[in-house]
DRENDREN-169507 format. One line per field, with one value per atom (N, C-alpha, C): residue number from 1; residue in three letters; atom name; x, y, z. Coordinates in steps of 0.2 Angstrom, whole numbers, padded with zeros to 4 digits. Each point is the difference from the previous one (the first is absolute). Layout:
N
lumti NUM ...;
bagu ala ...;
koltor CA ...;
x X ...;
y Y ...;
z Z ...;
//
This chain:
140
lumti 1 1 1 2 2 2 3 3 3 4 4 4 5 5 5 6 6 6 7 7 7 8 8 8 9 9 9 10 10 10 11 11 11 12 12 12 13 13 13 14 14 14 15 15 15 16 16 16 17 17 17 18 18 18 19 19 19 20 20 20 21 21 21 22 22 22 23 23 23 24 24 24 25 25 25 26 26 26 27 27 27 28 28 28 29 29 29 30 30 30 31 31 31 32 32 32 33 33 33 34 34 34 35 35 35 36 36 36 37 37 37 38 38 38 39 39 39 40 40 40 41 41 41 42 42 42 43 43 43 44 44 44 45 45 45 46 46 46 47 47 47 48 48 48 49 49 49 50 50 50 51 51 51 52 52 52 53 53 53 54 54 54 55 55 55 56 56 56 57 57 57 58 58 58 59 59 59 60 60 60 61 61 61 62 62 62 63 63 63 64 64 64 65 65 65 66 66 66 67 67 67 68 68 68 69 69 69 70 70 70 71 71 71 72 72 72 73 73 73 74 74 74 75 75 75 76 76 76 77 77 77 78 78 78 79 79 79 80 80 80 81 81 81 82 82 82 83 83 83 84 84 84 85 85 85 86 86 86 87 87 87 88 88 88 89 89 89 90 90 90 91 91 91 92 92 92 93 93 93 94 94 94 95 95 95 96 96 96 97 97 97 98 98 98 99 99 99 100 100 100 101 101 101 102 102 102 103 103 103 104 104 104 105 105 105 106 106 106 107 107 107 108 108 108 109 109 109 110 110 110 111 111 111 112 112 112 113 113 113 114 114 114 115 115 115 116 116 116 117 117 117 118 118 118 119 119 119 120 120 120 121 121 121 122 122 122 123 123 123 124 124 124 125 125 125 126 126 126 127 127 127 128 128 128 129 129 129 130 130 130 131 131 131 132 132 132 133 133 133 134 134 134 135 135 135 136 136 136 137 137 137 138 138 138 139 139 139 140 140 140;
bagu unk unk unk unk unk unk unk unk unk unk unk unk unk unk unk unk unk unk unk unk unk unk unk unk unk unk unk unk unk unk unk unk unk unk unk unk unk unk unk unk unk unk unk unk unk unk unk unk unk unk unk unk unk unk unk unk unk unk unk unk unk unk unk unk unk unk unk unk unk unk unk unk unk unk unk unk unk unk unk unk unk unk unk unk unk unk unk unk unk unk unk unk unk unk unk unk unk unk unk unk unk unk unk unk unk unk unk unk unk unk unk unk unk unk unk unk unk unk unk unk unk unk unk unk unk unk unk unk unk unk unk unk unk unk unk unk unk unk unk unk unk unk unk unk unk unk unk unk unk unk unk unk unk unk unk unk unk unk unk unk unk unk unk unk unk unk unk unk unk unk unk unk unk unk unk unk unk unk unk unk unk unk unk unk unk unk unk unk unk unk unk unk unk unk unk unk unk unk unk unk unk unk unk unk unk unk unk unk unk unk unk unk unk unk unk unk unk unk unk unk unk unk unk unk unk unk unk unk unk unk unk unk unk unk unk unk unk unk unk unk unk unk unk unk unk unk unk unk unk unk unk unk unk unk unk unk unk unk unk unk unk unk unk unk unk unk unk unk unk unk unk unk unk unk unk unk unk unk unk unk unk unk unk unk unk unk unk unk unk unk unk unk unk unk unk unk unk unk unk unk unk unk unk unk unk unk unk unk unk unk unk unk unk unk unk unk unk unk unk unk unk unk unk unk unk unk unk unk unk unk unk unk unk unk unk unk unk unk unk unk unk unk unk unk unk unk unk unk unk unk unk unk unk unk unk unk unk unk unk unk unk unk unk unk unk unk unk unk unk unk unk unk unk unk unk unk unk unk unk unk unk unk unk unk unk unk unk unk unk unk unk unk unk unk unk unk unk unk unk unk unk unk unk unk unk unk unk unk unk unk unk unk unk unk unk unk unk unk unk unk;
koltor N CA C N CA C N CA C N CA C N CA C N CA C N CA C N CA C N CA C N CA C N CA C N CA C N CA C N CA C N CA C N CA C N CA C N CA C N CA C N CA C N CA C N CA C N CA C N CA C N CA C N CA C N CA C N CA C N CA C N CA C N CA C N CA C N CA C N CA C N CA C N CA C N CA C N CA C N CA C N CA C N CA C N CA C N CA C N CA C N CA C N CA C N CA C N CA C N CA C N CA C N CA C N CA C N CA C N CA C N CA C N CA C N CA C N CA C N CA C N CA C N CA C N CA C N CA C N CA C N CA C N CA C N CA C N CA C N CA C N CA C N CA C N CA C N CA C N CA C N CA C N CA C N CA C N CA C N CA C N CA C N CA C N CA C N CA C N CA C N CA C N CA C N CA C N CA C N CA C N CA C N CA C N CA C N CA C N CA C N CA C N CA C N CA C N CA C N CA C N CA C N CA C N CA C N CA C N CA C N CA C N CA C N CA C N CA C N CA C N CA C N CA C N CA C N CA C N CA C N CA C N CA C N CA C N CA C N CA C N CA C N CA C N CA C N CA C N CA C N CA C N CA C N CA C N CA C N CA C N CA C N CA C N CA C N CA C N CA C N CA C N CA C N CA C N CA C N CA C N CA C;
x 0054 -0005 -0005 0002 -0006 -0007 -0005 -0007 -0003 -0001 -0002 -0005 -0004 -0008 -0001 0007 0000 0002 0002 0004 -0006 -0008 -0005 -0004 -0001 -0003 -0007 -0004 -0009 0007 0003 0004 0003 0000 0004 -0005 -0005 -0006 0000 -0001 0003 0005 0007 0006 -0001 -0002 0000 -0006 -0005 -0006 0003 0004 0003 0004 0005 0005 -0003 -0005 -0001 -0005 -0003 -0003 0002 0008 0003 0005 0001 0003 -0006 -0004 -0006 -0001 0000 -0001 0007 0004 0005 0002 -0003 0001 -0005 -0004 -0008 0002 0003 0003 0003 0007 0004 -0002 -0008 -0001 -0005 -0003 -0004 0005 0004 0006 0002 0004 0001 -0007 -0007 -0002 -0003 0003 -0002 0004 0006 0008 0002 0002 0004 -0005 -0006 -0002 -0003 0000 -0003 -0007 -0003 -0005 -0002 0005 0000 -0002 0002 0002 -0005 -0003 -0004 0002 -0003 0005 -0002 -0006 -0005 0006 0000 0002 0008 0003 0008 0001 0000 0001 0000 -0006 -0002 0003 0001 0005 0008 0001 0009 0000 -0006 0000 0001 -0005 0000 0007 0000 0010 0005 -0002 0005 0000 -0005 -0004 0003 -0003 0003 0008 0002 0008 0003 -0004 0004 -0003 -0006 -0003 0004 0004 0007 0005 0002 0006 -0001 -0004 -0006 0002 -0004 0003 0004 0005 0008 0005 -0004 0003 -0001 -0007 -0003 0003 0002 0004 0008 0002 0006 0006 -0005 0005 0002 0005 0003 0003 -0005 0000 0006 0004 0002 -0003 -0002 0000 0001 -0002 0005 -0004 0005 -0004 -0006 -0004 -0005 0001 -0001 -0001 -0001 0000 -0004 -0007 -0005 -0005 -0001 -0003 -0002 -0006 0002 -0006 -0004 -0007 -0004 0000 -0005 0001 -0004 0001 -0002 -0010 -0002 -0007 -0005 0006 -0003 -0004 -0006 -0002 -0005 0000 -0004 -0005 -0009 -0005 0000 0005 0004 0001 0004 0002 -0006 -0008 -0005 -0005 0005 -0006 0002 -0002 0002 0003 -0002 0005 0005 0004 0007 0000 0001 0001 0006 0004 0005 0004 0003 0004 0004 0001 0005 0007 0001 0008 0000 -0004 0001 -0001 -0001 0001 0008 0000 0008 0001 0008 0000 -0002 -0001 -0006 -0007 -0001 -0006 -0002 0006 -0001 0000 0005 0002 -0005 -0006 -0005 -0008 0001 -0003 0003 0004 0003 -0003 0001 0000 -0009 -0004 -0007 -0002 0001 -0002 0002 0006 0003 -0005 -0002 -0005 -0006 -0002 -0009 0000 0008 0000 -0002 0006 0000 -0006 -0004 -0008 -0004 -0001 -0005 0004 0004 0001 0001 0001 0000 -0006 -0004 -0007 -0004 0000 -0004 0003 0007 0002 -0001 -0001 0000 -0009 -0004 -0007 0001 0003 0001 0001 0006 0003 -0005 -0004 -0004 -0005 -0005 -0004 0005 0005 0003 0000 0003 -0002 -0001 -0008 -0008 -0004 0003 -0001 -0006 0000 -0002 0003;
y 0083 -0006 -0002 -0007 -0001 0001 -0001 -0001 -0005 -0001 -0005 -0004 0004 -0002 -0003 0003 -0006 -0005 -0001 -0008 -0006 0002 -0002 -0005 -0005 -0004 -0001 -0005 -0001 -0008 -0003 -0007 0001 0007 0000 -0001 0000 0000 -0005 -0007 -0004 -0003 0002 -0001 0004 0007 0008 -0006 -0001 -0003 -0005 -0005 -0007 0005 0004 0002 0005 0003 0004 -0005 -0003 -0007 -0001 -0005 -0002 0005 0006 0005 0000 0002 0005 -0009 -0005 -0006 0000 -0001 0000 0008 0005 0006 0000 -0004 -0001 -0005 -0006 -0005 0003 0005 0002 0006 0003 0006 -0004 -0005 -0004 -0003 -0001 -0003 0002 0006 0006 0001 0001 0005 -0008 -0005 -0005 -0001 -0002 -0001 0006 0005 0005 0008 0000 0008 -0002 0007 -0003 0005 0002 0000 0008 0005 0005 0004 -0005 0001 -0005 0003 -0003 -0004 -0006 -0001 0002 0002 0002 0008 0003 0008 -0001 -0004 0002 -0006 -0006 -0006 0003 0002 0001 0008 0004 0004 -0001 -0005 -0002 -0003 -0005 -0005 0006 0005 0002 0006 0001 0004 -0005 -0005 -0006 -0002 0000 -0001 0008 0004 0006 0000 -0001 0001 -0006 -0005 -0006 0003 0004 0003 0004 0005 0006 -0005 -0005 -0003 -0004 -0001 -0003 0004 0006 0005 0004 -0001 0002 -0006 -0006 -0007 0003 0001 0001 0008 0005 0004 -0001 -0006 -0003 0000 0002 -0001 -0008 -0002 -0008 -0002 -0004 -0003 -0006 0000 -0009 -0004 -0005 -0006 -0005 -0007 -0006 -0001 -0004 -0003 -0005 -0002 -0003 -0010 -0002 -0007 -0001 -0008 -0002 -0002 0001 -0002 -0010 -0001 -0008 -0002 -0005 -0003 -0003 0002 -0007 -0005 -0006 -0004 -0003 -0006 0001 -0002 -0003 0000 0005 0004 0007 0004 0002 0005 0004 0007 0005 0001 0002 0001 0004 0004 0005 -0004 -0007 -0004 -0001 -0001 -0003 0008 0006 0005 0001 0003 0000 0009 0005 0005 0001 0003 -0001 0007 -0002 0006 0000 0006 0002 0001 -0002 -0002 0007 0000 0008 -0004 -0007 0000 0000 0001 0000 0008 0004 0008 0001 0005 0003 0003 0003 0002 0007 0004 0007 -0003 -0006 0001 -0004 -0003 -0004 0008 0003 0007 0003 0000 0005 -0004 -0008 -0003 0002 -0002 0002 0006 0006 0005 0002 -0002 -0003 -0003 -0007 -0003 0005 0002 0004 0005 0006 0004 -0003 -0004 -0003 -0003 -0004 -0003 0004 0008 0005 0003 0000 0005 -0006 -0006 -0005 0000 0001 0000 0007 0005 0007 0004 -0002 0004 -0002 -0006 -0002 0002 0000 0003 0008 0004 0007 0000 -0003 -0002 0001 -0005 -0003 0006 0003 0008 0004 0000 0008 -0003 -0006 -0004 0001 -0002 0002 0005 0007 0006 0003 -0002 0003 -0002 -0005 -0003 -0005 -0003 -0007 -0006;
z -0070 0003 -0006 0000 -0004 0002 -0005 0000 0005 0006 0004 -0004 0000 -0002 -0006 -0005 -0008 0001 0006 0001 0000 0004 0002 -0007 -0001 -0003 0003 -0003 0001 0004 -0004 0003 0007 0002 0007 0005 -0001 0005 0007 -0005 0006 0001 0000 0003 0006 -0001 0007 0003 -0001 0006 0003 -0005 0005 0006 -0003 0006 0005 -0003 0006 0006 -0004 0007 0004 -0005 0005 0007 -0004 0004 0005 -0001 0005 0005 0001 0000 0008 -0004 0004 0004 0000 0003 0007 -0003 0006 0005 -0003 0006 0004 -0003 0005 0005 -0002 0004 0006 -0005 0008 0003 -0002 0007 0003 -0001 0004 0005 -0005 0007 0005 -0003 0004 0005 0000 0004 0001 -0004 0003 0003 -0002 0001 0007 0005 0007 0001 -0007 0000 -0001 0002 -0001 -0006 -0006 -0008 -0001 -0005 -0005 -0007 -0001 -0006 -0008 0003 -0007 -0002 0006 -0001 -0001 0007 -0001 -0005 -0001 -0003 -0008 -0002 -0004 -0004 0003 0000 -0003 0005 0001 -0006 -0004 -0004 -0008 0001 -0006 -0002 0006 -0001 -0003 0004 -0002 -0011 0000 -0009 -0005 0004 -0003 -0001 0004 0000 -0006 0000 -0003 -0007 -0001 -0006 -0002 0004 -0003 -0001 0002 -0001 -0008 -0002 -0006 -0004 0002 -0005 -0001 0005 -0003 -0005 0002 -0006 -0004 -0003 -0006 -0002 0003 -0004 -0001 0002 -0001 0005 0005 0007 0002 -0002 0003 0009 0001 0005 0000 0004 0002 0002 -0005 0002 -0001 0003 -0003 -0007 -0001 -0008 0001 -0004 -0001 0001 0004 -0001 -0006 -0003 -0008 0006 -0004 0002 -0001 0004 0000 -0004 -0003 -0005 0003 -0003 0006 -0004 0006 -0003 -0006 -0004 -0005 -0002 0008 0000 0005 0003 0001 -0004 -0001 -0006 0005 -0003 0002 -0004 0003 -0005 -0007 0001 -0003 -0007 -0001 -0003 -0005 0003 -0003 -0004 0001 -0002 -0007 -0004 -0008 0000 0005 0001 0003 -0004 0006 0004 0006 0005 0001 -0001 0002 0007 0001 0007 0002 0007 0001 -0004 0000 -0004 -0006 -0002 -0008 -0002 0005 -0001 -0002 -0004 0002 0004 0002 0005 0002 -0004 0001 0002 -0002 0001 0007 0001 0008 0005 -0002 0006 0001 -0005 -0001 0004 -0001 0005 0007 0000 0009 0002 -0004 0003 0000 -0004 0001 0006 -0001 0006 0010 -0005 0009 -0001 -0003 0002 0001 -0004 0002 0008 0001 0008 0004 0000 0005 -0001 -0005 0000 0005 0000 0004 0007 0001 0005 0006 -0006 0004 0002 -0007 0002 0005 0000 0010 0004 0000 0006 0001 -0008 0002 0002 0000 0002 0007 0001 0009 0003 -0003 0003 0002 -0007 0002 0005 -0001 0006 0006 0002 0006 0002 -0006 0003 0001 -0003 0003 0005 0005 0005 0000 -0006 -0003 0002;
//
């Protein structure tokens, strides 16, 4: 196995923040809708929500880091990406440093964000819920 941790750059920083937002973003919506439409109240969504959410981050974090040790997954092939348009510009455009994008990573160092992003997910999500747990079973 490689060295995880030499994989790790100071330029990785914000590709793992962009994705873990939006991961932790998209994991929030799905837990308030569930305890909003489906939980009948019994379940908490701080405790079970937030639980279910960080198991879910963990496991896609082991799956992360079986890539990165070389395990291949099927998948389909990649789309070409579409070009914007040509009076489309990002602020990005007007700054004089270049920030580095997760696509301009190679491919070790995209795996090594995912697998990033997937722990930081599952830690904001699990540790309120193990809060909630113990306040529950102290009969708080």
């Amino acid at each position: 196995m490689k060295k995880v941790l030499s994989l790790y750059t100071r330029e990785m920083i914000r590709p793992i923040i962009y994705k873990c937002v939006n991961k932790c973003a998209i994991a929030l919506v799905i837990v308030l809708l569930w305890d909003r439409y489906i939980s009948r109240g019994a379940l908490s969504a701080v405790r079970d929500g937030g639980f279910a959410a960080g198991l879910v981050f963990f496991a896609l974090a082991f799956v992360s880091y079986l890539r990165l040790d070389g395990v291949k997954i099927a998948r389909p092939p990649k789309e070409p990406r579409k070009l914007r348009r040509p009076g489309s510009r990002d602020m990005i455009d007007f700054v004089d440093e270049h920030i580095v994008t997760f696509d301009e990573l190679d491919d070790e160092q995209q795996l090594a964000c995912v697998l990033a992003s997937n722990l930081f997910s599952g830690l904001v999500f699990l540790i309120p819920a193990l809060i909630a747990a113990a306040a529950a079973g102290m009969g708080g």
